[in-house]
C-alpha positions in Angstrom: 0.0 0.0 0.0 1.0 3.3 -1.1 1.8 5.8 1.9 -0.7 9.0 2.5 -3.9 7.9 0.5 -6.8 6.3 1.6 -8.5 2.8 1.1 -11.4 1.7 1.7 -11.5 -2.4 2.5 -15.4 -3.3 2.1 -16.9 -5.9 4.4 -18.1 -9.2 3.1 -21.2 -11.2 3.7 -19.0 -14.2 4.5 -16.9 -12.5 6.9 -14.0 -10.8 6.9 -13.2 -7.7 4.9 -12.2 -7.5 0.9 -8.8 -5.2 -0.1 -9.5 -2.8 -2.4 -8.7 -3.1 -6.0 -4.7 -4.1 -6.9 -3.5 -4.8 -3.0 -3.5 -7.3 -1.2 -2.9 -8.1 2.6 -5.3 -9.1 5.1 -7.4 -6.7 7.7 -8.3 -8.3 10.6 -11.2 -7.1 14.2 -10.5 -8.7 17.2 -12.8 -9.0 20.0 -11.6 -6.2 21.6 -11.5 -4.0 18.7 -8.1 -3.9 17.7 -7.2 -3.9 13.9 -4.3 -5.4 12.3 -3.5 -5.2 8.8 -1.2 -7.3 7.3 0.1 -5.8 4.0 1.0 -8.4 0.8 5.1 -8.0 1.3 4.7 -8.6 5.3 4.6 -5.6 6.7 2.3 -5.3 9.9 0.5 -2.5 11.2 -2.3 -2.6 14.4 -4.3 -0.3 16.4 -6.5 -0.5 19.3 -10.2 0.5 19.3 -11.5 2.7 16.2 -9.0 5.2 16.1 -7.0 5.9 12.5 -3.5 4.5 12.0 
């Protein structure tokens, strides 16, 4: 993912959340609202609650 612009990942009927169009990586809730995204090359990035990166 490209730094400074936004994406929008859209949530599917089966769970889980789609990338948007050419990435890839996987965004992942917890329980406790925490959100991890887990970009195609490995990178790793989280946050707790709702709050922005």
């Amino acid at each position: 993912m490209s730094a400074d612009l936004e994406y929008t990942w859209t949530k599917k009927s089966t769970g889980g959340y789609a990338a948007p169009g050419n990435e890839d990586g996987i965004l992942a809730l917890d329980t406790g609202g925490k959100v991890t995204l887990t970009e195609g090359r490995g990178a790793c990035r989280g946050r707790g609650g709702s709050a922005g990166w």
